[in-house]
PADOSE-761293 format. One record per residue (C-alpha): residue number from 0; residue in one letter; chain; x negated, y, z. Coordinates in nm, 2 decimals. Layout:
<nodes>
(node NUM; 'A'; 'A'; (X; Y; Z))
...
</nodes>
This chain:
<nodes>
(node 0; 'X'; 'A'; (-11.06; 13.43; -27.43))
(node 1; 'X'; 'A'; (-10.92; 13.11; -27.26))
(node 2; 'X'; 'A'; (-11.08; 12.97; -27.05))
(node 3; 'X'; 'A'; (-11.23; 12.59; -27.04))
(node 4; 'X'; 'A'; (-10.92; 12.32; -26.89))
(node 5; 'X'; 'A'; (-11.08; 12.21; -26.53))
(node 6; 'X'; 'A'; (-10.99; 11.82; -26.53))
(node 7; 'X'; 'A'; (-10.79; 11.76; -26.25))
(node 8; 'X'; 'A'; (-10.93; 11.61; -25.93))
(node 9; 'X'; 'A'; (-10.91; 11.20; -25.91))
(node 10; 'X'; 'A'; (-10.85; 10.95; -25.67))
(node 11; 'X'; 'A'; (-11.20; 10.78; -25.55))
(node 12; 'X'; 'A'; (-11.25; 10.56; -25.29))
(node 13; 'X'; 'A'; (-11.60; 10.46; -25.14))
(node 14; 'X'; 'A'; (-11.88; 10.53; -24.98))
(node 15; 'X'; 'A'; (-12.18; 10.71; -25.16))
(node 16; 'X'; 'A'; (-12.56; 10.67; -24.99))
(node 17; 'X'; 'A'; (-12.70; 11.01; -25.06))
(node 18; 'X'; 'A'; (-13.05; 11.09; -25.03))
(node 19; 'X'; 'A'; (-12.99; 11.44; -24.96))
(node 20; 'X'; 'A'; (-13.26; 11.70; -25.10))
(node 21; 'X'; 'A'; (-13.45; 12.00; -24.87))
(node 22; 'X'; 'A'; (-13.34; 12.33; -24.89))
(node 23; 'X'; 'A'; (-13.01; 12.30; -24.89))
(node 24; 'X'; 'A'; (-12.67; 12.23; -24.60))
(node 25; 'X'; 'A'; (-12.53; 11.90; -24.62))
(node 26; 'X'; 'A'; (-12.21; 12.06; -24.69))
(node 27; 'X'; 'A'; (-12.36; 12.17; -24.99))
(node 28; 'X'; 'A'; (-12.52; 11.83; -25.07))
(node 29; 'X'; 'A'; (-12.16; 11.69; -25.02))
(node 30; 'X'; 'A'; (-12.01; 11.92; -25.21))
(node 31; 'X'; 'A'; (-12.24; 11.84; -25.54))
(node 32; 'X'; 'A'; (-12.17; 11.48; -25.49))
(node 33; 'X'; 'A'; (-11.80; 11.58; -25.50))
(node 34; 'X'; 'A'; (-11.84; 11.74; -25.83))
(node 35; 'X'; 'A'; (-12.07; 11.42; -25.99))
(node 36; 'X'; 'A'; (-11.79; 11.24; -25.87))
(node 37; 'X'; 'A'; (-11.47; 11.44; -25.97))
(node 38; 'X'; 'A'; (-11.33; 11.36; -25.63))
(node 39; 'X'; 'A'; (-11.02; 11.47; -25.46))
(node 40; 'X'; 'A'; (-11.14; 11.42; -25.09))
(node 41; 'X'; 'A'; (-11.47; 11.41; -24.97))
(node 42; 'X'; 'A'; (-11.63; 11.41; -24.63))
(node 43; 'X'; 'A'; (-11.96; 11.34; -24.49))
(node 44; 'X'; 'A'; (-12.10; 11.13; -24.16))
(node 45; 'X'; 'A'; (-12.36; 11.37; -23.97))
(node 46; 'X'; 'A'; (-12.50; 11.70; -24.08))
(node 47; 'X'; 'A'; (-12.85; 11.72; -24.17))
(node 48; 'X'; 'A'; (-13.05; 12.09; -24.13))
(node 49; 'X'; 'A'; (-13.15; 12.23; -24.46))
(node 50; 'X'; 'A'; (-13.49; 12.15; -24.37))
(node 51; 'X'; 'A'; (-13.41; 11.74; -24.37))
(node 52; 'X'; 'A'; (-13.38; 11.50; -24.63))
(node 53; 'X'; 'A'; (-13.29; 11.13; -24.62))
(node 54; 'X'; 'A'; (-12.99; 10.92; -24.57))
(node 55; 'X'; 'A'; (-12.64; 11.11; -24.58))
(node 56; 'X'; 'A'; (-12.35; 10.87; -24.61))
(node 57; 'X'; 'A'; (-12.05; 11.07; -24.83))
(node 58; 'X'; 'A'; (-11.74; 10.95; -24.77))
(node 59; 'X'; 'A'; (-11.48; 10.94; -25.09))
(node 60; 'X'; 'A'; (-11.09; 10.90; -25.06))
(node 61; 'X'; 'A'; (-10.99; 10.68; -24.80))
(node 62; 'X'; 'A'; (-11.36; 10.59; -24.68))
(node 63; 'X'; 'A'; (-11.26; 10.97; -24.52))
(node 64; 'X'; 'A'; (-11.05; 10.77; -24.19))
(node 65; 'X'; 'A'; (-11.39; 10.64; -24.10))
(node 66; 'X'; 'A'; (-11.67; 10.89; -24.12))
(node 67; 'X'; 'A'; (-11.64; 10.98; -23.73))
(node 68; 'X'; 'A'; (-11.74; 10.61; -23.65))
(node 69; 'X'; 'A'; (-12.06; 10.69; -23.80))
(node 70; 'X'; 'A'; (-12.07; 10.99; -23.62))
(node 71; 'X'; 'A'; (-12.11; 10.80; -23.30))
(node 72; 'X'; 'A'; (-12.37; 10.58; -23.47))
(node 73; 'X'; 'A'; (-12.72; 10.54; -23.36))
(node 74; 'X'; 'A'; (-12.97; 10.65; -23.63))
(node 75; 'X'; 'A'; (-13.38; 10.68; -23.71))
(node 76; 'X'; 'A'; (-13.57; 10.97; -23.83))
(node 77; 'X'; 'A'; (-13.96; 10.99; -23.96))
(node 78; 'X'; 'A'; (-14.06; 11.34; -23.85))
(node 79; 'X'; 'A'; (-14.38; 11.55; -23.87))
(node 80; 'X'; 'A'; (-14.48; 11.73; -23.61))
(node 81; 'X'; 'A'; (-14.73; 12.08; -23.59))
(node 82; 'X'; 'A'; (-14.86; 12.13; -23.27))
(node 83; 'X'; 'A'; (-14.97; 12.47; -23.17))
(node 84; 'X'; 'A'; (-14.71; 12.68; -23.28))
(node 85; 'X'; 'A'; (-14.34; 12.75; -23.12))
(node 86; 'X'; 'A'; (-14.10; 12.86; -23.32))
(node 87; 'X'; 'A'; (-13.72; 13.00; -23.21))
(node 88; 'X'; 'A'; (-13.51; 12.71; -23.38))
(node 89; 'X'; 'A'; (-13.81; 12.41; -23.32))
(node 90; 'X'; 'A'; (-13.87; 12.36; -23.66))
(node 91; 'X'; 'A'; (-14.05; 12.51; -23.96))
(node 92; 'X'; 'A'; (-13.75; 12.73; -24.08))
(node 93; 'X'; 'A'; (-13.80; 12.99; -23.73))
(node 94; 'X'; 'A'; (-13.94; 13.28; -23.63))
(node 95; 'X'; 'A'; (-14.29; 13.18; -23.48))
(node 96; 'X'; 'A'; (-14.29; 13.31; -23.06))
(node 97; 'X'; 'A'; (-14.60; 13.16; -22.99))
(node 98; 'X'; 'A'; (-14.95; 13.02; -23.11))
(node 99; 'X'; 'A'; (-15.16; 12.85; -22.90))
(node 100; 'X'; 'A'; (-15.48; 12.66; -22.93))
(node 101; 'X'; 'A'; (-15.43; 12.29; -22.94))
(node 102; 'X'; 'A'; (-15.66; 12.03; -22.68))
(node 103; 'X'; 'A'; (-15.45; 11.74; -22.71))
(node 104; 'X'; 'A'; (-15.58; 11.43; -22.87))
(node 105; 'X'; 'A'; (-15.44; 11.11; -23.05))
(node 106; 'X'; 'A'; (-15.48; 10.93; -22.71))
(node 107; 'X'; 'A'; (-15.29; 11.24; -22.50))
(node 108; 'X'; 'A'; (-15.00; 11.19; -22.75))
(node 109; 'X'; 'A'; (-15.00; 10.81; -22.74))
(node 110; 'X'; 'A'; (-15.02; 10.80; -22.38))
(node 111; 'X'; 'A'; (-14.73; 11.09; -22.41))
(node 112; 'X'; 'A'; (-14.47; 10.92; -22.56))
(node 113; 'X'; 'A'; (-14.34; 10.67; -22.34))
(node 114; 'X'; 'A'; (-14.23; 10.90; -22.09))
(node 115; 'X'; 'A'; (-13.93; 11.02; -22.34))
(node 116; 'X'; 'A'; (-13.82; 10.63; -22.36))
(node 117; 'X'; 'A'; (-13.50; 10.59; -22.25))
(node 118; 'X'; 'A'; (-13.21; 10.78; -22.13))
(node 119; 'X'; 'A'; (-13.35; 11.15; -22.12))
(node 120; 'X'; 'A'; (-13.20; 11.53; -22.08))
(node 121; 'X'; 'A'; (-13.18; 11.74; -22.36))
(node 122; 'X'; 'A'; (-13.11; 12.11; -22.34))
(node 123; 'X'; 'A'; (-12.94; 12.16; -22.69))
(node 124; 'X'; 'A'; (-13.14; 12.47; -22.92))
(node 125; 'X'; 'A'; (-12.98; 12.79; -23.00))
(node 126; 'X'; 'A'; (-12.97; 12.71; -23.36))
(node 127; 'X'; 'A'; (-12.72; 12.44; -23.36))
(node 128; 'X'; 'A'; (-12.32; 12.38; -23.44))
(node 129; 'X'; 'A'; (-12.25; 12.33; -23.13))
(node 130; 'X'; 'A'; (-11.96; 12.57; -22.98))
(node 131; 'X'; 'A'; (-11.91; 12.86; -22.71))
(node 132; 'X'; 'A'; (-11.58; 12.98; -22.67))
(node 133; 'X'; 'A'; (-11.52; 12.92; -23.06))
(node 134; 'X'; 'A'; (-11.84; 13.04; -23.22))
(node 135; 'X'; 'A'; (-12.14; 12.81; -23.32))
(node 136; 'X'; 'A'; (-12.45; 12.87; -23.10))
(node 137; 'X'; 'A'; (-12.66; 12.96; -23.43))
(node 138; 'X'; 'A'; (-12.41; 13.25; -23.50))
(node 139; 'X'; 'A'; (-12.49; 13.40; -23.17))
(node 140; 'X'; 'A'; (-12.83; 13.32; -23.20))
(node 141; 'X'; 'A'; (-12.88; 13.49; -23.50))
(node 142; 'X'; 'A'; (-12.75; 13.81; -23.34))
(node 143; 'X'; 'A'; (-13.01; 13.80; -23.08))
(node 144; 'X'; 'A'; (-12.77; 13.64; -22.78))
(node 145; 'X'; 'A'; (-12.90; 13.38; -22.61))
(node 146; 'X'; 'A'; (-12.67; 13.18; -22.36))
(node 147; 'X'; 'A'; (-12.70; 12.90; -22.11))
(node 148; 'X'; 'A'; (-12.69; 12.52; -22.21))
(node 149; 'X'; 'A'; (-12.62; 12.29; -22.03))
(node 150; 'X'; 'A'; (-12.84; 11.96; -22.07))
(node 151; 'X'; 'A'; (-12.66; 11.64; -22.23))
(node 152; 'X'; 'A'; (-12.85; 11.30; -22.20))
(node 153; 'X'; 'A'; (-12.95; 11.10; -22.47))
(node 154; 'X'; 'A'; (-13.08; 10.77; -22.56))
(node 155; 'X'; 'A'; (-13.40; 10.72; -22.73))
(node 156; 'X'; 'A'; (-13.44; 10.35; -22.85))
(node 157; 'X'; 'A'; (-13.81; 10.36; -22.97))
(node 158; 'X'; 'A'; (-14.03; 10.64; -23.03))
(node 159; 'X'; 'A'; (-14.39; 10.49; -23.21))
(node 160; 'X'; 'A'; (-14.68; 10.74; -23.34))
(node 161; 'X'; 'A'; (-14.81; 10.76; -23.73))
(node 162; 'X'; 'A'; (-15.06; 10.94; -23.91))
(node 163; 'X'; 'A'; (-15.26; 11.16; -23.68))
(node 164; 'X'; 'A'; (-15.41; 11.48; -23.83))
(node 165; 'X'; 'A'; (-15.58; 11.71; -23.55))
(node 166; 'X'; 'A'; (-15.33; 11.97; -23.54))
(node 167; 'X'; 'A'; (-15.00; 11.72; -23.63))
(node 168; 'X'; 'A'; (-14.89; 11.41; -23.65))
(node 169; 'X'; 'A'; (-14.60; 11.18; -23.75))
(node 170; 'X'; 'A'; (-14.39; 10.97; -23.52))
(node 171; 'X'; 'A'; (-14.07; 10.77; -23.59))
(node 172; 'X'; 'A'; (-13.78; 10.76; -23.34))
(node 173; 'X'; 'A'; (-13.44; 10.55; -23.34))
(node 174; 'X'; 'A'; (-13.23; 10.73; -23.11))
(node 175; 'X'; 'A'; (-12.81; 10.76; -22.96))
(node 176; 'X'; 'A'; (-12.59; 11.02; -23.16))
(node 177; 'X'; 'A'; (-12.63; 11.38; -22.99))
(node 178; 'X'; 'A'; (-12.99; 11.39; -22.99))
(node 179; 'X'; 'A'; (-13.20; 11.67; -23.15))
(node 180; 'X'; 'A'; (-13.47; 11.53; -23.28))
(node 181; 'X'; 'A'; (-13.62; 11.93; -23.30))
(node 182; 'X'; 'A'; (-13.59; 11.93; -22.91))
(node 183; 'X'; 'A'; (-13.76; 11.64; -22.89))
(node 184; 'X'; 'A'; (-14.05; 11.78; -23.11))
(node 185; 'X'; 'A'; (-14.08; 12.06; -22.90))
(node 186; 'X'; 'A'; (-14.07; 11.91; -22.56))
(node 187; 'X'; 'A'; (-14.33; 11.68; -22.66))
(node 188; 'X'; 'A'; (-14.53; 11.99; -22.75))
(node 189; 'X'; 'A'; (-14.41; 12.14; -22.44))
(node 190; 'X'; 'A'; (-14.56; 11.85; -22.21))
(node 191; 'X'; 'A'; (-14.92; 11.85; -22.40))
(node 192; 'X'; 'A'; (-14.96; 12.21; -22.29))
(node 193; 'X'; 'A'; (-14.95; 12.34; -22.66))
(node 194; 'X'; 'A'; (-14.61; 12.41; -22.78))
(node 195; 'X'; 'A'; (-14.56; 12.23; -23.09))
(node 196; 'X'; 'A'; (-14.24; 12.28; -23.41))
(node 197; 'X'; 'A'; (-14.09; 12.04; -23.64))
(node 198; 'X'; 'A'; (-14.23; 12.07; -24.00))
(node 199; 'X'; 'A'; (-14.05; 11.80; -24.18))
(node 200; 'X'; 'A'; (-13.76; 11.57; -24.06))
(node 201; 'X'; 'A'; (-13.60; 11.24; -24.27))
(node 202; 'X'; 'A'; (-13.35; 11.05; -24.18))
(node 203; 'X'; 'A'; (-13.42; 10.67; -24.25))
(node 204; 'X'; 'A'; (-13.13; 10.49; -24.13))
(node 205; 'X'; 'A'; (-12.75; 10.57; -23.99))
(node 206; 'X'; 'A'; (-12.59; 10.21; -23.79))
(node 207; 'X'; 'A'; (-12.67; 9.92; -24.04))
(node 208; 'X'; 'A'; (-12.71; 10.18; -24.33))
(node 209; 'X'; 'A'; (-13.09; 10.23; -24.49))
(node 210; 'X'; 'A'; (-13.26; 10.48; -24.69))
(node 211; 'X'; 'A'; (-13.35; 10.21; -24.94))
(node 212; 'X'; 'A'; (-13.01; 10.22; -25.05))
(node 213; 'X'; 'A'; (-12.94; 10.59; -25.10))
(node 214; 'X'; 'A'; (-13.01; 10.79; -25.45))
(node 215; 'X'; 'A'; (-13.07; 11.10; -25.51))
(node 216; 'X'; 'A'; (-12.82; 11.41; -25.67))
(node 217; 'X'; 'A'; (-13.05; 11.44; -26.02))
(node 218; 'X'; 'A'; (-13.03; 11.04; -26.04))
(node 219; 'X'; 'A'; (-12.67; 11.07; -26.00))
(node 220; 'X'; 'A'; (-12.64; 11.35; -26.26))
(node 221; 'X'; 'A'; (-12.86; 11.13; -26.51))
(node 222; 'X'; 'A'; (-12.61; 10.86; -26.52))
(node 223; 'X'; 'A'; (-12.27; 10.86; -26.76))
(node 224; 'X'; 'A'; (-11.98; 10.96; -26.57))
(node 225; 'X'; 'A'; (-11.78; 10.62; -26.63))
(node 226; 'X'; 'A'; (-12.10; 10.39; -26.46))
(node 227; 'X'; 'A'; (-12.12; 10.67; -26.15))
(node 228; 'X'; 'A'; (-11.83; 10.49; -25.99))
(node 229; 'X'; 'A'; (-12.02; 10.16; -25.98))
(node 230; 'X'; 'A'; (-12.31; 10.34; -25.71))
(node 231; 'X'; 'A'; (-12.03; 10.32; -25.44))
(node 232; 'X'; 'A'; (-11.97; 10.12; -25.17))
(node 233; 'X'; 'A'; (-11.65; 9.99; -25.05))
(node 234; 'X'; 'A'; (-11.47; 10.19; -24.80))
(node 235; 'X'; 'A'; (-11.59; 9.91; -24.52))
(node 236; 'X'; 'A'; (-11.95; 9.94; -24.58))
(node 237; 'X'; 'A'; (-11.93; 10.22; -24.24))
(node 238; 'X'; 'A'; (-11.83; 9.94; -24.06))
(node 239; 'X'; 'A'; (-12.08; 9.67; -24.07))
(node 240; 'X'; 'A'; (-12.18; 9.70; -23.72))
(node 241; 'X'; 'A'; (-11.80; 9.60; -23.60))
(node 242; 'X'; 'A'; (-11.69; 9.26; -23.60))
(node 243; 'X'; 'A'; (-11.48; 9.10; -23.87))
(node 244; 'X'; 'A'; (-11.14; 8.98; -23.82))
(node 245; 'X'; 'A'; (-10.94; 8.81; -24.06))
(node 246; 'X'; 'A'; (-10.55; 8.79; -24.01))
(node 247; 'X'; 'A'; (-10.29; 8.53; -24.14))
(node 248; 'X'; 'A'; (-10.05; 8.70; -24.39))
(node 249; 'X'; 'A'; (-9.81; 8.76; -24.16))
(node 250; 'X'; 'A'; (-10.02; 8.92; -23.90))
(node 251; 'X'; 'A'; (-10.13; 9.17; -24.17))
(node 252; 'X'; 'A'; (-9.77; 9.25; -24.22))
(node 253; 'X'; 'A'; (-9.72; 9.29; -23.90))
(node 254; 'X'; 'A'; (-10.01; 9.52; -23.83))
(node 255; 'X'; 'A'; (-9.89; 9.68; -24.17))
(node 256; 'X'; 'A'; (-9.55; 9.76; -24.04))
(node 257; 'X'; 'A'; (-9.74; 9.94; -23.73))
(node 258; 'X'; 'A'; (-9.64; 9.63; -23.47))
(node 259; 'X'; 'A'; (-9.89; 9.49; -23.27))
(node 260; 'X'; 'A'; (-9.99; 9.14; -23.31))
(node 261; 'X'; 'A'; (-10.12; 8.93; -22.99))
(node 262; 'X'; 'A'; (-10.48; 8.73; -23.04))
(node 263; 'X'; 'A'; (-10.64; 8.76; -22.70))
(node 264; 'X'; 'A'; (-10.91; 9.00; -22.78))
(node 265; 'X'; 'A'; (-11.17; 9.14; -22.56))
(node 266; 'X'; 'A'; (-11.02; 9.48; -22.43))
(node 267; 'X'; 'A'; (-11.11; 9.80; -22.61))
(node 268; 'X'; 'A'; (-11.31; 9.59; -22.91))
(node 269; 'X'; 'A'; (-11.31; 9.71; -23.23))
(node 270; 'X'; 'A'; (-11.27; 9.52; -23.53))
(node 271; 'X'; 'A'; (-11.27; 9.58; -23.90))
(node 272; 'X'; 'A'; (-10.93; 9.43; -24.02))
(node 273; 'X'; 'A'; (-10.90; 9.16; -24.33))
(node 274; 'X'; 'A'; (-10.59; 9.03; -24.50))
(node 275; 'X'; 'A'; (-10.60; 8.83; -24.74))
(node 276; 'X'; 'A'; (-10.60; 9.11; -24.98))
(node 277; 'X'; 'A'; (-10.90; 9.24; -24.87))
(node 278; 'X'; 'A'; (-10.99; 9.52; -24.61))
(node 279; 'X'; 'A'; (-10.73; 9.68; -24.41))
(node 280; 'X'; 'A'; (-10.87; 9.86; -24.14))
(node 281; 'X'; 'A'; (-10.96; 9.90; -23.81))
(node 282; 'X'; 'A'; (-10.83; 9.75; -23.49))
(node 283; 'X'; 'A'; (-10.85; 9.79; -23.14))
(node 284; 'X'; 'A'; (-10.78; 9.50; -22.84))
(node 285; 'X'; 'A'; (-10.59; 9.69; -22.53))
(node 286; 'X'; 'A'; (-10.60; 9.49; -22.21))
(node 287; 'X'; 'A'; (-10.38; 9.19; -22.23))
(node 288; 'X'; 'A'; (-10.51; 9.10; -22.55))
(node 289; 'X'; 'A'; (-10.26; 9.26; -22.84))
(node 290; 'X'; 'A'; (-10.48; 9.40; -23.14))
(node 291; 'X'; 'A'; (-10.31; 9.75; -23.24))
(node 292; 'X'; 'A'; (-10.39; 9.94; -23.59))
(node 293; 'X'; 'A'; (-10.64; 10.25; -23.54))
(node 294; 'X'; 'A'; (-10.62; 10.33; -23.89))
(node 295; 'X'; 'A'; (-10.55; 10.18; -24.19))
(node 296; 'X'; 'A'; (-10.64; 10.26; -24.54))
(node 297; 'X'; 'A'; (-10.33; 10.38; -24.78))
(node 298; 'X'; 'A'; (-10.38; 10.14; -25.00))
(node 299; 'X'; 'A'; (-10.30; 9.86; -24.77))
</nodes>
């Protein structure tokens, strides 16, 4: 019995604003997107834990050269919060280690908060990607082996209290890139005296890029495959947060032809590229003001 002709993969480039489901990795969530989009290359901005939802930016094609900016891209979370119980990854998906009752009130947790404001340490959890000699920390971690971390410091923009429920609570934080927002759960818990886990996580927001404007894999899968195309964003759209430049024709050709062109930039700036055909990429100012390609998208 033959089987069915696979169409071949096609060329897509853009940016798709996923609203990625619970349950499952975002390399999974990536890889359906993938598959509602027939793409040949896809990559995404920032892993999500099973357990979170929200905002996953999917990069398609040549949108692929930027993803790392987002990577170092400041982002916002709405999280829930049991106090009481400690778990061994911080969140709802662990092994519980500990209950204990809980005395804290609203007020203790309002008064709380401020003190993780700011630029604090973070010892990074067990169950994360991060890597020791080679091997993810959650592969280890799953085999029982626990190993010395050492604390990396973080920024943490703004970090306001919601609903308050007696034994949990909500709280929204906008924070650097490299912060767990599990850890932070659980030091807060820590500091009341109670121990506390993360019971539900959403990303809201990645640089300039909102929630609002993400949809969901079933909406995706509802639409005809010739109008899925028109739910992407230009390859740019990572960039919004970098200043525009826009170059003469001949300084795009230059640029094009991988010479530098001199405009007397600020050193080390960053700047999404225009010619007049449209975006080109990204440059970078070195110190006597030349602007030099850091990468440029194929079709340019």
């Amino acid at each position: 019995m033959n089987k069915p002709r696979r169409e071949p993969r096609r060329k897509v480039d853009g940016v798709l604003l996923l609203d990625k489901p619970p349950g499952i990795s975002s390399n999974a969530a990536l890889q359906q997107a993938r598959r509602l989009f027939n793409a040949e290359k896809a990559g995404h901005t920032g892993t999500l834990d099973p357990l979170a939802t929200g905002l996953l930016p999917v990069c398609f094609g040549e949108a692929t050269k930027f993803s790392s900016i987002l990577l170092d891209a400041d982002k916002t979370y709405f999280a829930t919060v049991r106090l009481g119980i400690v778990t061994d990854t911080a969140d709802a998906e662990g092994r519980v280690l500990a209950t204990q009752p809980v005395d804290a009130s609203e007020a203790d947790v309002l008064a709380l908060l401020p003190r993780f404001l700011g630029e604090i340490e973070q010892v990074p959890p067990m169950h994360s990607a991060l890597k020791r000699d080679g091997k993810p920390l959650y592969e280890l971690a799953r085999q029982g082996i626990e190993v010395e971390r050492q604390p990396r410091t973080v920024t943490i923009y703004s970090l306001e209290m919601g609903a308050w429920r007696g034994e949990s609570f909500d709280f929204t934080v906008a924070c650097s890139k490299g912060t767990y927002v599990r850890t932070l759960a659980a030091d807060i818990g820590a500091a009341l005296g109670c121990g506390s886990h993360l019971t539900a996580l959403r990303r809201t927001r990645v640089c300039a890029l909102d929630v609002a404007q993400a949809v969901t894999l079933e909406f995706i899968e509802a639409l005809p495959v010739e109008t899925r195309d028109d739910l992407l964003q230009p390859p740019d759209a990572l960039l919004a947060e970098l200043p525009l430049l826009r170059l003469s024709e001949q300084e795009t050709a230059r640029l094009l032809q991988g010479q530098p062109v001199c405009l007397g930039g600020t050193p080390s700036c960053r700047s999404r590229l225009f010619g007049p055909g449209g975006f080109i990429g990204v440059g970078e100012f070195t110190a006597d003001g030349w602007l030099k390609a850091k990468r440029l998208i194929a079709t340019a």
